[in-house]
MIFI-919041 format. One record per residue: residue in one letter; x, y, z of N, C-alpha, C, CB in turn. Coordinates in pm, whole numbers, plus 50000, padded with zeros to 5 digits. Atoms other than C-alpha are relative to their C-alpha. Glycine has a CB too. Layout:
<pts>
AXYZXYZXYZXYZ;...
</pts>
This chain:
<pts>
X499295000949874207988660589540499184991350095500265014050060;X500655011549935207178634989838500575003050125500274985049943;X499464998249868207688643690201498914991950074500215016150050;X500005011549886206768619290512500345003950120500884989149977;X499875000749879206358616190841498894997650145500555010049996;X500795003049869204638618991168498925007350012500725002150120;X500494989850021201518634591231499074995950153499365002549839;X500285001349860199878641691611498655009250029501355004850090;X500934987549956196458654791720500345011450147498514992150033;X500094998149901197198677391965498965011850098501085000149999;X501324992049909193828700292062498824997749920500155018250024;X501415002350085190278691191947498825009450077499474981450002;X501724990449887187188717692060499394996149858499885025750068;X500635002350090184248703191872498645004550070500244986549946;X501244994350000180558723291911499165000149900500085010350026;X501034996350112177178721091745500175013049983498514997250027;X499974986850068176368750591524499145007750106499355000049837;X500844990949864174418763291828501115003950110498644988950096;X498705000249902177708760392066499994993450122500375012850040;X500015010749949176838731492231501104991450002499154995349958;X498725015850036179668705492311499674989749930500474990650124;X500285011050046178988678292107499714981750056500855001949933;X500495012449906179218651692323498834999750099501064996850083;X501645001249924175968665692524499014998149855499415018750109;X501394997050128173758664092174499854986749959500365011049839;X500585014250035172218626992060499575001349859498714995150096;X500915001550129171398619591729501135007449851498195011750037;X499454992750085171768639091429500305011650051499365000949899;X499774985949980173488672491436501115001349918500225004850146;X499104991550080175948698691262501505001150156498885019349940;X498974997749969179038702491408501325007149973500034993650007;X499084995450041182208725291397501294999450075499635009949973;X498805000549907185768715391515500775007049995500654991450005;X498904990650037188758735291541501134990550062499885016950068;X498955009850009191508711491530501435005850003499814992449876;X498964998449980195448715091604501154987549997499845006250099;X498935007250011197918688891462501425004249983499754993449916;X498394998850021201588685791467500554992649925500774998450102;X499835007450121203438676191196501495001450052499425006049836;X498204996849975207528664091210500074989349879501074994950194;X499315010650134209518645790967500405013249864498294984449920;X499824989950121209908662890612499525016149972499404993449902;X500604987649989207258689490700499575003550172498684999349895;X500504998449808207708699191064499455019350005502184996550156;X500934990949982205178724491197498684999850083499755002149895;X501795003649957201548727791322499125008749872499415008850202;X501615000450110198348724391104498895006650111499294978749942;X500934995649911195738746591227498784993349872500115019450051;X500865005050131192198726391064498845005150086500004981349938;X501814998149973188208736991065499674985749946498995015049890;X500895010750036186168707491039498365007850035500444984550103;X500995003650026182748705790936499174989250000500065002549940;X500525014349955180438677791034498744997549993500264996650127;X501165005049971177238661791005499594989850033499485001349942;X500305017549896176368632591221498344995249924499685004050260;X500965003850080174308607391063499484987150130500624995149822;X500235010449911173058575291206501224993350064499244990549934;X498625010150029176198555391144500845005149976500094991049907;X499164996850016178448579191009499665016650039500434994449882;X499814986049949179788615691070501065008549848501034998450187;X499644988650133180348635990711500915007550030498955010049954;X499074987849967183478657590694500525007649918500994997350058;X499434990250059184738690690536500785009650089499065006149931;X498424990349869187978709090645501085008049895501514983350118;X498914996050047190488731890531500995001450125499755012249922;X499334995649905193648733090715501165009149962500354989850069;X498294995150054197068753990713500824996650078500415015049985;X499075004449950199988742490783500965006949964500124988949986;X499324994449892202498764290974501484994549988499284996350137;X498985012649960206078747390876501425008849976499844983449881;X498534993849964209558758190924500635012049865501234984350012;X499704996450133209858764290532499165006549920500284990649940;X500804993950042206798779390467498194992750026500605001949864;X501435007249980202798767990443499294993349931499215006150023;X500655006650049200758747190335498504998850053500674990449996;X501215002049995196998746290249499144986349983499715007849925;X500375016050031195028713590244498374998949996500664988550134;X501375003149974191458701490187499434993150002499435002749969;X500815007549930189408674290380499114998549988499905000750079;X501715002549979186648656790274499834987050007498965005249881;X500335015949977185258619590400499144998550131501474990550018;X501155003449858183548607390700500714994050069498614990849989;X499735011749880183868584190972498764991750065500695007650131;X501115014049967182308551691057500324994550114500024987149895;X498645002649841184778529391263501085003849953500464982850069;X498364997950012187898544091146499535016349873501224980049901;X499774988650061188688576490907500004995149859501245007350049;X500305003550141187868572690550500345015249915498234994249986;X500474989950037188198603790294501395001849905499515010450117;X498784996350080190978623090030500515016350067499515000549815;X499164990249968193108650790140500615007449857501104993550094;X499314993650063194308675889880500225014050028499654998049901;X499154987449984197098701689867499585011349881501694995549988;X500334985950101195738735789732500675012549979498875005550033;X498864990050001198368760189769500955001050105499515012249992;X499014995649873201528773589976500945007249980500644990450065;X498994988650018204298799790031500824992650031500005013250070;X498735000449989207428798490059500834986549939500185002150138;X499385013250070209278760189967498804999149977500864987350067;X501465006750079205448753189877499355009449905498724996250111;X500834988450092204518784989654499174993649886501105011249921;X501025003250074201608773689456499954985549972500015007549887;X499765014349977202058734089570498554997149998500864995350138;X501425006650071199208714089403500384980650063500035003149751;X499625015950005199018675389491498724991350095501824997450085;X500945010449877197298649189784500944996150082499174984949947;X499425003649853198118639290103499414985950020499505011250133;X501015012649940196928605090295501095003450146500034978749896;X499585000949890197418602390649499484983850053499505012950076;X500125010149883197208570590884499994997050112500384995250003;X500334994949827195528573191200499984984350091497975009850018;X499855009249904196568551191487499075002350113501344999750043;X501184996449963193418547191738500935011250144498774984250040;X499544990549842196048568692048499865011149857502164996850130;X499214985650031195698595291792501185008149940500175003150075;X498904993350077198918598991620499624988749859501894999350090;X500035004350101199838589891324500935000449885499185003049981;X498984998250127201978588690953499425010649905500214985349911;X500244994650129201808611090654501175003349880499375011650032;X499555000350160202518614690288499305007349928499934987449932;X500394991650120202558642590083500085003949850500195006750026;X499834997350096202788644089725500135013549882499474993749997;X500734988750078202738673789512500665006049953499275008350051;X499514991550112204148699989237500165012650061499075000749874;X499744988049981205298734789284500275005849861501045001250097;
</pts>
């Protein structure tokens, strides 16, 4: 199966592992976001995601699971890549209820720099 569409950040709280804002800390550090996208098109809903982070010189390491919250049921997903100047990484679908009950596959998204964006989901039930 193949669903499409739109996809929108709409709340980012990101803190070192101490609970520091991130934007006061320089350098290297750990980081944990709690993320809130919106999803419309084929899978409308909201994605609640954890990110994981480690800031490097140049880049910023990432691990995330999210769920996604959708009219028809949920979907699980899992996030791993970095960021340099733009979003790099693979997305895969690890489970879901209801129209997604035990939905296996990958995702890609395409981030526009305001923050929104496209997606494409692939995957088996």
């Amino acid at each position: 199966m193949k669903a499409t569409g739109t996809i929108e950040v709409k709340s980012w709280d990101e803190n070192t592992w101490d609970g520091r804002p991130y934007k006061e800390v320089e350098g290297r550090k750990l980081t944990e976001a709690h993320v809130q996208f919106a999803y419309t098109g084929d899978v409308t809903g909201i994605g609640n995601c954890r990110y994981l982070m480690s800031y490097g010189d140049d880049v910023a390491w990432t691990t995330a699971l999210e769920k996604i919250t959708a009219d028809n049921g949920t979907l699980v997903l899992r996030h791993v890549g970095a960021y340099r100047t733009a979003v790099e990484g693979t997305i895969e679908i690890l489970d879901g209820t209801g129209a997604y009950t035990g939905a296996r596959g990958a995702a890609t998204i395409e981030w526009a720099e305001d923050g929104s964006g496209t997606y494409t989901l692939e995957y088996e039930v």
